[in-house]
N, CA, C and O atoms as a GROMACS GRO file, in nm:
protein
  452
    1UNK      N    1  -2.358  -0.009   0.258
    1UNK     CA    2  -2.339   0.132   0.280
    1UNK      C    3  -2.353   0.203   0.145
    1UNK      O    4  -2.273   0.171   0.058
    2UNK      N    5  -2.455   0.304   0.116
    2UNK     CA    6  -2.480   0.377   0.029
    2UNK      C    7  -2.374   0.506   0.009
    2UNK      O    8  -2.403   0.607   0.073
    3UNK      N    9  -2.256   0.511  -0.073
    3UNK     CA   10  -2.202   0.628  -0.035
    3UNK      C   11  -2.235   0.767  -0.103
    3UNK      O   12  -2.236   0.771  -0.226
    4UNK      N   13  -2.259   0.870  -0.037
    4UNK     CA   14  -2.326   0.991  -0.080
    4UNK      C   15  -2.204   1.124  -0.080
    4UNK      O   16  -2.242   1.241  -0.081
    5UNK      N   17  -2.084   1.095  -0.079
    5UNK     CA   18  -2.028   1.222  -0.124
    5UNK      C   19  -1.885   1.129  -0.116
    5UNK      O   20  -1.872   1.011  -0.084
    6UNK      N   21  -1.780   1.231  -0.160
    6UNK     CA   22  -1.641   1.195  -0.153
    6UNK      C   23  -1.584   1.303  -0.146
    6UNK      O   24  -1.628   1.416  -0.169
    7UNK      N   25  -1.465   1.264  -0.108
    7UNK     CA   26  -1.324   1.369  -0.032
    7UNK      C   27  -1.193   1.376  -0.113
    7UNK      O   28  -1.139   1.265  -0.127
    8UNK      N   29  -1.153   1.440  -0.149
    8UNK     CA   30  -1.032   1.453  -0.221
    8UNK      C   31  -0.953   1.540  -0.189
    8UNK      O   32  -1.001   1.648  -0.155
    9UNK      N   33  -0.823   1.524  -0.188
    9UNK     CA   34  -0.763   1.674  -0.074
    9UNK      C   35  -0.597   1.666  -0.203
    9UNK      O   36  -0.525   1.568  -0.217
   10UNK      N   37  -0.586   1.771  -0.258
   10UNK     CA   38  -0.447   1.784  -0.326
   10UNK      C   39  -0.355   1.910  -0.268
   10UNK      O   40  -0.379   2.030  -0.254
   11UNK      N   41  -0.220   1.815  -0.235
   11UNK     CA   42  -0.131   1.900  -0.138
   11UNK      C   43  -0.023   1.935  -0.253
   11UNK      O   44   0.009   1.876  -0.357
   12UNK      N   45   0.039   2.111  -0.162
   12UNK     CA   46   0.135   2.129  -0.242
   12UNK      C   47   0.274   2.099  -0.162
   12UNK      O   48   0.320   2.169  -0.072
   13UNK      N   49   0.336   1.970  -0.221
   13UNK     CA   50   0.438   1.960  -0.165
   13UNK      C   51   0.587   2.041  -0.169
   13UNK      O   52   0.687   2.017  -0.101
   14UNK      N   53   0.564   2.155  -0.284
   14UNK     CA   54   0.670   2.288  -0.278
   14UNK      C   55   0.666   2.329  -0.122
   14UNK      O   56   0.769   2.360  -0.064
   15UNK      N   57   0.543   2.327  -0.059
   15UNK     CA   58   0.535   2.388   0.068
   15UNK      C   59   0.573   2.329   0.229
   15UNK      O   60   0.588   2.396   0.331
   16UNK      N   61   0.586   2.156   0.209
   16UNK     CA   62   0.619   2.040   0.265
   16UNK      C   63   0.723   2.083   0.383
   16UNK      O   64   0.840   2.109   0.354
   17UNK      N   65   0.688   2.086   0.485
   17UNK     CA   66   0.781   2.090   0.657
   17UNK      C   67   0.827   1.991   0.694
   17UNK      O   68   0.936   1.983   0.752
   18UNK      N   69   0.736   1.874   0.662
   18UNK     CA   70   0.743   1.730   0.727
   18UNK      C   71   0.655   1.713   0.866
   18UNK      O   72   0.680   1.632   0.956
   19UNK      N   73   0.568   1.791   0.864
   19UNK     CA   74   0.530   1.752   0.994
   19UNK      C   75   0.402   1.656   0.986
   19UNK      O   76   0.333   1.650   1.088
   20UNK      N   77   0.370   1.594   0.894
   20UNK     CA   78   0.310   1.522   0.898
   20UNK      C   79   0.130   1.526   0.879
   20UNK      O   80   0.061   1.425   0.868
   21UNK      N   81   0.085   1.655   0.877
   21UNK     CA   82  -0.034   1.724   0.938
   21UNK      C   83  -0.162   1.645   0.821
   21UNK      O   84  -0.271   1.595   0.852
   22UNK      N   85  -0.100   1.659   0.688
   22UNK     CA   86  -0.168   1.588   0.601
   22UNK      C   87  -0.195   1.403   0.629
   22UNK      O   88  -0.304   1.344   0.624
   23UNK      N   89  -0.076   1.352   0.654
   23UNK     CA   90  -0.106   1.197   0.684
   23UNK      C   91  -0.191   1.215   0.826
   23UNK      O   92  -0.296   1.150   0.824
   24UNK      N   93  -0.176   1.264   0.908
   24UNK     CA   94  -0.287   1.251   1.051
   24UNK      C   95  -0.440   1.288   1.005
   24UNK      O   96  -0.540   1.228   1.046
   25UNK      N   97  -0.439   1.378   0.930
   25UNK     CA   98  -0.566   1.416   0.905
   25UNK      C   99  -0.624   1.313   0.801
   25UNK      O  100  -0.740   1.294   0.837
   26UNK      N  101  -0.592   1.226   0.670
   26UNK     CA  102  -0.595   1.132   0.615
   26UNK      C  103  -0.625   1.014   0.648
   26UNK      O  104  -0.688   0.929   0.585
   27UNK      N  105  -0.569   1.010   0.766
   27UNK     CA  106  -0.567   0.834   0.825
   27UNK      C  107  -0.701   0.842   0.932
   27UNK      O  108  -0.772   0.745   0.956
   28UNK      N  109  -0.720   0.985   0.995
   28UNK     CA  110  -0.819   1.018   1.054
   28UNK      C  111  -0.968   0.964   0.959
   28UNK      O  112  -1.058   0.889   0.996
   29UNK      N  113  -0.956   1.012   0.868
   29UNK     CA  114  -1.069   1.040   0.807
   29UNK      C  115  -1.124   0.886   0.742
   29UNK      O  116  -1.240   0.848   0.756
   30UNK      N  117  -1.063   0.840   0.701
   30UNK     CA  118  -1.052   0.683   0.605
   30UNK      C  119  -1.049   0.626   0.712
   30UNK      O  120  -1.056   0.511   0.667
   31UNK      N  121  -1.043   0.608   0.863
   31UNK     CA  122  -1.032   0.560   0.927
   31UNK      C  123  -1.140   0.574   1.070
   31UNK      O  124  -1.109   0.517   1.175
   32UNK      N  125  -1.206   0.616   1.064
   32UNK     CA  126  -1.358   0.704   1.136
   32UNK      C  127  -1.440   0.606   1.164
   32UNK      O  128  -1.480   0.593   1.279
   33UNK      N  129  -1.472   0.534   1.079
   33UNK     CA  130  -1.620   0.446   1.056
   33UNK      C  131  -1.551   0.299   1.170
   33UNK      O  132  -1.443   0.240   1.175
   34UNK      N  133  -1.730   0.283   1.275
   34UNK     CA  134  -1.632   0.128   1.282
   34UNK      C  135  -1.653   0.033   1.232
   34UNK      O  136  -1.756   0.007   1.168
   35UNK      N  137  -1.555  -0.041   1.251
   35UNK     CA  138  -1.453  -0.179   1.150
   35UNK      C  139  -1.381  -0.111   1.092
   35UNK      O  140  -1.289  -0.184   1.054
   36UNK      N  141  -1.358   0.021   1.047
   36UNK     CA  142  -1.229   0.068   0.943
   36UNK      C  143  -1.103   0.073   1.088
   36UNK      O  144  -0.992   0.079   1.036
   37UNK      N  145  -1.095   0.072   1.172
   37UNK     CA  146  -1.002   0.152   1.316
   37UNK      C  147  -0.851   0.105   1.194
   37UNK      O  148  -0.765   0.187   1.163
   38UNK      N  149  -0.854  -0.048   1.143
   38UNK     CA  150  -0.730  -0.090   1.099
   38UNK      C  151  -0.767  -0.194   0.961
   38UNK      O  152  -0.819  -0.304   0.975
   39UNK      N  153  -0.734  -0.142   0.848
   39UNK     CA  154  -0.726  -0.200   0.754
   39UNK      C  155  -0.620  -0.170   0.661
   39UNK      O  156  -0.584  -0.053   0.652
   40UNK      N  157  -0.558  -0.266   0.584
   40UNK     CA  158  -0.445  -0.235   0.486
   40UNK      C  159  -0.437  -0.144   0.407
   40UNK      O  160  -0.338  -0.074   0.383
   41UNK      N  161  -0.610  -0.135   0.331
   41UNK     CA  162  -0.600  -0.037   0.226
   41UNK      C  163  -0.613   0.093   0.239
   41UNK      O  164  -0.610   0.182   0.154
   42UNK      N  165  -0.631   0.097   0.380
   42UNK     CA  166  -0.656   0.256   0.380
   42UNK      C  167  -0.553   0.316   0.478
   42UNK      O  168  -0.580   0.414   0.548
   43UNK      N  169  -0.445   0.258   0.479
   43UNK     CA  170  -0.295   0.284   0.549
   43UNK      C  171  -0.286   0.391   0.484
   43UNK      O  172  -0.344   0.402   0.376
   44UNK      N  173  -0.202   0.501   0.542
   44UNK     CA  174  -0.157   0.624   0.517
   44UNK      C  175  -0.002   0.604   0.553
   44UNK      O  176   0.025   0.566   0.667
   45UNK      N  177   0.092   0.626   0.467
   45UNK     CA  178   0.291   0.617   0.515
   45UNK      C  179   0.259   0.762   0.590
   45UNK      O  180   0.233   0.876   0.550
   46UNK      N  181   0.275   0.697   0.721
   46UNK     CA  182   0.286   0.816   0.805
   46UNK      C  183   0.412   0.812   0.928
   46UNK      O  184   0.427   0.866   1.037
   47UNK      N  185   0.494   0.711   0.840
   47UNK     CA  186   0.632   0.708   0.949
   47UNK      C  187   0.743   0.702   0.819
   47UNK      O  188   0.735   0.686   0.697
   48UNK      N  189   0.853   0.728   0.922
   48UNK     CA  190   0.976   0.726   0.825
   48UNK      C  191   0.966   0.581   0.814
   48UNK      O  192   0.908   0.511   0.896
   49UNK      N  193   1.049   0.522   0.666
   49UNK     CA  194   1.108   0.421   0.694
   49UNK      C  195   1.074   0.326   0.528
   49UNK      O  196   1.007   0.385   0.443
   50UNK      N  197   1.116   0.210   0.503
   50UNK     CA  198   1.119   0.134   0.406
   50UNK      C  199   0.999   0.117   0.345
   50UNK      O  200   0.993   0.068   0.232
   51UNK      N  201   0.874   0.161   0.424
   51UNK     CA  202   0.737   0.158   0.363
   51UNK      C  203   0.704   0.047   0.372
   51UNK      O  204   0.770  -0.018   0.451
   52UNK      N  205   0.571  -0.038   0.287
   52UNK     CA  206   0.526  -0.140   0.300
   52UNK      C  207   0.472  -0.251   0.149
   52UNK      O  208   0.472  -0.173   0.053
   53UNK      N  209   0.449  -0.332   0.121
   53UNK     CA  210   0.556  -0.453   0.245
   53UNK      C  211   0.720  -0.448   0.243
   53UNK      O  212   0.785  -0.370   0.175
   54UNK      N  213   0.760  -0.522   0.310
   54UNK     CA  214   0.902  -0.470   0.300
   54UNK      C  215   0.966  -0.537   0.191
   54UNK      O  216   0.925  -0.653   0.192
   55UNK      N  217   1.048  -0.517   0.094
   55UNK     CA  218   1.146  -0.517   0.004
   55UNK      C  219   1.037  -0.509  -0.144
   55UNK      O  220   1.055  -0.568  -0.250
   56UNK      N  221   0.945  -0.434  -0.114
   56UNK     CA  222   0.863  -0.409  -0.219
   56UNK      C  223   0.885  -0.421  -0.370
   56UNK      O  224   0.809  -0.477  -0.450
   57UNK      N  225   1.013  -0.352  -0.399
   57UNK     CA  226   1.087  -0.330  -0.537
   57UNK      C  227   1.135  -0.428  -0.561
   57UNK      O  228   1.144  -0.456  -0.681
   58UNK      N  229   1.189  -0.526  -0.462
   58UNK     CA  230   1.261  -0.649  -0.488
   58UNK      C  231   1.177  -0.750  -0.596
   58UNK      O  232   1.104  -0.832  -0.540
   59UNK      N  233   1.181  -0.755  -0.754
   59UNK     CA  234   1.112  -0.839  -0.814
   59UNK      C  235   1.137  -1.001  -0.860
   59UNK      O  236   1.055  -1.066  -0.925
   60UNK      N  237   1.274  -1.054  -0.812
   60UNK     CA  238   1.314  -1.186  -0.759
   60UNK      C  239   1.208  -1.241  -0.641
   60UNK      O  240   1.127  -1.333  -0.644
   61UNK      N  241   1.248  -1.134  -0.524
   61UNK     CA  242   1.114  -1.189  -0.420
   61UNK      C  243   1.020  -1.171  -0.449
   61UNK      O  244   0.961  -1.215  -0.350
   62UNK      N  245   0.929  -1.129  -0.528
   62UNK     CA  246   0.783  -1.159  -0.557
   62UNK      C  247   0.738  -1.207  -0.691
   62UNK      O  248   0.624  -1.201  -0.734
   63UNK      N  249   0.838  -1.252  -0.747
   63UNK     CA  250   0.840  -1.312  -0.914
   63UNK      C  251   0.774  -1.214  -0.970
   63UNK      O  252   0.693  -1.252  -1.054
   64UNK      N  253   0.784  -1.052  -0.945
   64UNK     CA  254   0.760  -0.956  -1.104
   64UNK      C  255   0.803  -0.915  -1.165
   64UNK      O  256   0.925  -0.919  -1.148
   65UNK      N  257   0.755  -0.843  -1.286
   65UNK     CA  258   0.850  -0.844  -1.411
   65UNK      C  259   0.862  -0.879  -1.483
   65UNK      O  260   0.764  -0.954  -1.479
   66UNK      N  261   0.916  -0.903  -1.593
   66UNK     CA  262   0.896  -0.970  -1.730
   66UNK      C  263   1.016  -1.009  -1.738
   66UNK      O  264   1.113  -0.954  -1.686
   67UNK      N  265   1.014  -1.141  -1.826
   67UNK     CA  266   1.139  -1.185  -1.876
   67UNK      C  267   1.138  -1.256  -2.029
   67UNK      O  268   1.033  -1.310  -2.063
   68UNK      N  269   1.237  -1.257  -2.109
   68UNK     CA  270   1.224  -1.243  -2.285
   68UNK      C  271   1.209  -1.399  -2.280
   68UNK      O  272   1.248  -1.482  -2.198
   69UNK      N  273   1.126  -1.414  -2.418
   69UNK     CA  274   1.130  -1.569  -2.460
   69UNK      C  275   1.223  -1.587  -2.576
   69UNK      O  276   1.282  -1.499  -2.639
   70UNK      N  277   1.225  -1.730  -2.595
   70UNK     CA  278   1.384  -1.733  -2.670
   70UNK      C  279   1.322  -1.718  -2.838
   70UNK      O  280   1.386  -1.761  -2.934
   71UNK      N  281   1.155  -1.635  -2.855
   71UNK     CA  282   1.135  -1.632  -2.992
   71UNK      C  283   1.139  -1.473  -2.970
   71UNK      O  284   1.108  -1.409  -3.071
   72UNK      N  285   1.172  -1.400  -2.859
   72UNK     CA  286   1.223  -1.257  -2.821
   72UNK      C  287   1.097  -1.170  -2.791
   72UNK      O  288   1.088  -1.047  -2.785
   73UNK      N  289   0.976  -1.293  -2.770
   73UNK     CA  290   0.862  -1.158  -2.706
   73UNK      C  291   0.905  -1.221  -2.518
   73UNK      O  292   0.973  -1.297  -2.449
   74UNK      N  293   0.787  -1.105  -2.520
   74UNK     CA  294   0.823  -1.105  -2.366
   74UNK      C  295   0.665  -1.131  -2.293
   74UNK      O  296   0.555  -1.116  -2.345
   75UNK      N  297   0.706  -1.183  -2.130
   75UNK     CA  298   0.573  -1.224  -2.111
   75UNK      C  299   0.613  -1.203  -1.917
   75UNK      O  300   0.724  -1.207  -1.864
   76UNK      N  301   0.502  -1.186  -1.863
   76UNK     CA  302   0.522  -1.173  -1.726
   76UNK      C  303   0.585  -1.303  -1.665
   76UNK      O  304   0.552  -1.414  -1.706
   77UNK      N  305   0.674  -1.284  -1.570
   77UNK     CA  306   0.766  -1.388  -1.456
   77UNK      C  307   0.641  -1.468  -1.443
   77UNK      O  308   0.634  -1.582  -1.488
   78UNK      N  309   0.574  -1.428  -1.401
   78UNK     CA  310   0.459  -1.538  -1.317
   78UNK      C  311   0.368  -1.630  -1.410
   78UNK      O  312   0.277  -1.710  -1.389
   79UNK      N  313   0.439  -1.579  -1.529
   79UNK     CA  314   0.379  -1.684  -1.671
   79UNK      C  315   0.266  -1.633  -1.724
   79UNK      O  316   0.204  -1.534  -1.687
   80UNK      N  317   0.230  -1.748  -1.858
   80UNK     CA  318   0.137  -1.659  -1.952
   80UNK      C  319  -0.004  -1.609  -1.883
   80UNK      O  320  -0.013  -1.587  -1.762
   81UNK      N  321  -0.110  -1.593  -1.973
   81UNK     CA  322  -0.252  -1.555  -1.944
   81UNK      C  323  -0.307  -1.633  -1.877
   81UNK      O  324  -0.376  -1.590  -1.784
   82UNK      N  325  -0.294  -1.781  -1.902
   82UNK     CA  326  -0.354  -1.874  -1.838
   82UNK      C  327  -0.314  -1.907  -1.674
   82UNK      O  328  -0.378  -1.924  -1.570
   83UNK      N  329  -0.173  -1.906  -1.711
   83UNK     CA  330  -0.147  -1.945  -1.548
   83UNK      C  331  -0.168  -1.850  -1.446
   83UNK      O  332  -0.181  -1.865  -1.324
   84UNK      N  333  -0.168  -1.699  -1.551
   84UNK     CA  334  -0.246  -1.642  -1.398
   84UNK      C  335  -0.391  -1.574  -1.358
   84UNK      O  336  -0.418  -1.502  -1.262
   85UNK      N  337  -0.490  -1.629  -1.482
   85UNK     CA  338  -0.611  -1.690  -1.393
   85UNK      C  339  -0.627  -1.769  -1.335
   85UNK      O  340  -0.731  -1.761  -1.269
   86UNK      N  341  -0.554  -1.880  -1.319
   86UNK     CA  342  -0.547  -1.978  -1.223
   86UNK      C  343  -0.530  -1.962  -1.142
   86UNK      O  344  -0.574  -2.051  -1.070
   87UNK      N  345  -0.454  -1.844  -1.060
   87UNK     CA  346  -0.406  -1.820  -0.966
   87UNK      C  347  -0.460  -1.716  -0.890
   87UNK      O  348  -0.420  -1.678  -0.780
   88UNK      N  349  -0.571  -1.665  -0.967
   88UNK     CA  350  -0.615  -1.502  -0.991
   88UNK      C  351  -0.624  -1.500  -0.783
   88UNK      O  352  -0.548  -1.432  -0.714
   89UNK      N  353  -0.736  -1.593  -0.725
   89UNK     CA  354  -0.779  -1.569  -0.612
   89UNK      C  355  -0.647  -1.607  -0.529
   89UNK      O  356  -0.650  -1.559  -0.416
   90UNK      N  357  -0.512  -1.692  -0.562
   90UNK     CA  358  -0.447  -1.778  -0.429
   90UNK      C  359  -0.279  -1.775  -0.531
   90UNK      O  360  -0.222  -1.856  -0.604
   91UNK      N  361  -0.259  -1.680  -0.499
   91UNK     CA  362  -0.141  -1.604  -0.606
   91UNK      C  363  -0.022  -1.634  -0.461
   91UNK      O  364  -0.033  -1.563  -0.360
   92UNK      N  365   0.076  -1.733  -0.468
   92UNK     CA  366   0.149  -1.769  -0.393
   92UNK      C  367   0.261  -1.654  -0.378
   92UNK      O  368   0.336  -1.643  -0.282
   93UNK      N  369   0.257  -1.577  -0.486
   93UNK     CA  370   0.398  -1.457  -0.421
   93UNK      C  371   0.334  -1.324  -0.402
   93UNK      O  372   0.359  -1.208  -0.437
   94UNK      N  373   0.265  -1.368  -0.353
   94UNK     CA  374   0.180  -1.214  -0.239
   94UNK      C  375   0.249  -1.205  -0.072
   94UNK      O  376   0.247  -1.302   0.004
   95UNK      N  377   0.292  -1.104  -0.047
   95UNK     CA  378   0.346  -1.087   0.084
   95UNK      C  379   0.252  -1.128   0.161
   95UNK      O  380   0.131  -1.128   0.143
   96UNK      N  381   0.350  -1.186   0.299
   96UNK     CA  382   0.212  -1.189   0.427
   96UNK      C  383   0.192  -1.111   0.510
   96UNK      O  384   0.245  -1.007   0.470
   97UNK      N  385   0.143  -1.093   0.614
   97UNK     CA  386   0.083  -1.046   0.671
   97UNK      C  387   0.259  -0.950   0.797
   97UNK      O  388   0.280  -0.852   0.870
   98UNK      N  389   0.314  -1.047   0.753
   98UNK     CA  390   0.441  -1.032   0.876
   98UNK      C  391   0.548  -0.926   0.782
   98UNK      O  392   0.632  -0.851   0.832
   99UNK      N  393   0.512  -0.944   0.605
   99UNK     CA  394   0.608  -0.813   0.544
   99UNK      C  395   0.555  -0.710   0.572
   99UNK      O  396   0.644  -0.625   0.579
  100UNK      N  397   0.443  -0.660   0.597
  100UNK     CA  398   0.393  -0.497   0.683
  100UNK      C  399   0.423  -0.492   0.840
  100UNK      O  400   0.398  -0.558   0.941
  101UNK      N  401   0.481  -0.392   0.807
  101UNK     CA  402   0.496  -0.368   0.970
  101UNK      C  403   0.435  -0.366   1.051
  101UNK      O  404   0.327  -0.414   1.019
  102UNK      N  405   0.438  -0.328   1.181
  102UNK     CA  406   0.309  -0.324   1.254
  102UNK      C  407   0.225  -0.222   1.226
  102UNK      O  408   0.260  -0.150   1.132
  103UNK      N  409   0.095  -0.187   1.296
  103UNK     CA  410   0.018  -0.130   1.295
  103UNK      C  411   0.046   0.021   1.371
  103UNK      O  412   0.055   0.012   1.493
  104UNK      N  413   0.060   0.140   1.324
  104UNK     CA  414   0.103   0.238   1.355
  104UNK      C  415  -0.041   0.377   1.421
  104UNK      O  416  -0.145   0.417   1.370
  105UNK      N  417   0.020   0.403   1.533
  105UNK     CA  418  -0.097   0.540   1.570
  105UNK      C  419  -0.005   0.638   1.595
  105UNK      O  420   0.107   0.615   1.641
  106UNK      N  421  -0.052   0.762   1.563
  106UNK     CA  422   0.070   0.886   1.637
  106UNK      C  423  -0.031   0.912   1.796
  106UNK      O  424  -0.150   0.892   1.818
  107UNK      N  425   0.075   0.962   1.882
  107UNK     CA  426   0.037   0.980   1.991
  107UNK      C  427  -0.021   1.130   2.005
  107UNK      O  428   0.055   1.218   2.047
  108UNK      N  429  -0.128   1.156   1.977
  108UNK     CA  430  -0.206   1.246   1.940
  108UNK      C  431  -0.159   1.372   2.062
  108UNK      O  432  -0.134   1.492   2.051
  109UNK      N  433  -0.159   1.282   2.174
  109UNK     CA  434  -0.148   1.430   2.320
  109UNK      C  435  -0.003   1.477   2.296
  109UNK      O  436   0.012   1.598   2.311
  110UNK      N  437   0.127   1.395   2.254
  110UNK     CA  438   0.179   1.469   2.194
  110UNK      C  439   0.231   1.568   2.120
  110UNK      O  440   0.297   1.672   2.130
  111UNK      N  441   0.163   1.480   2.020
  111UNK     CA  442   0.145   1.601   1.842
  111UNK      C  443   0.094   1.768   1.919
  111UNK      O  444   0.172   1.861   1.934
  112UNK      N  445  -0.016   1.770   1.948
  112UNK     CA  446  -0.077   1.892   2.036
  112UNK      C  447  -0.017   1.955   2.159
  112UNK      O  448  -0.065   2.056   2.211
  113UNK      N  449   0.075   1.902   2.199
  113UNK     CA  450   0.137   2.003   2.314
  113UNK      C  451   0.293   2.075   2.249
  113UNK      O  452   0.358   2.154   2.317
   0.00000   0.00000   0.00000
């Protein structure tokens, strides 16, 4: 696919109701083409709730973060440079598929009446 233009949309959230009008129209759009109907990266948070994947911030559960060495530099949890090109493609503390929630649609005949 040759892409020939792009979309960029900046909201003012001083003005924010909550009704959502920006995520429907977003998820619409990134979501148009088929094979896109459902993909991860182009999820829009368009529900209340803990977001995705779940316990995201938690950096025990996904070994991130840094922690000091005992000569007082510091180096990422998941170890030096080397160990994580090794890992670059099959990185064992990546969430699965079951920490995102399900797959979300708004009920459009709703929204409109």
């Amino acid at each position: 696919m040759k892409i020939r233009a792009q979309i960029g949309m900046v909201l003012n959230l001083d003005k924010c109701i909550g009704c959502h009008t920006c995520s429907v129209t977003c998820k619409n759009v990134w979501t148009s083409r088929p094979g896109m109907e459902y993909a991860w990266f182009n999820n829009v948070e368009t529900k209340p709730g803990i977001g995705y994947p779940k316990e995201w911030e938690n950096q025990d559960k996904w070994n991130g973060g840094w922690h000091r060495l005992a000569n007082g530099k510091i180096e990422p949890r998941q170890g030096a440079k080397w160990k994580l090109l090794m890992r670059i493609f099959a990185n064992p503390n990546l969430p699965q598929i079951d920490d995102y929630y399900e797959p979300f649609t708004f009920d459009y005949a709703h929204l409109q009446s």
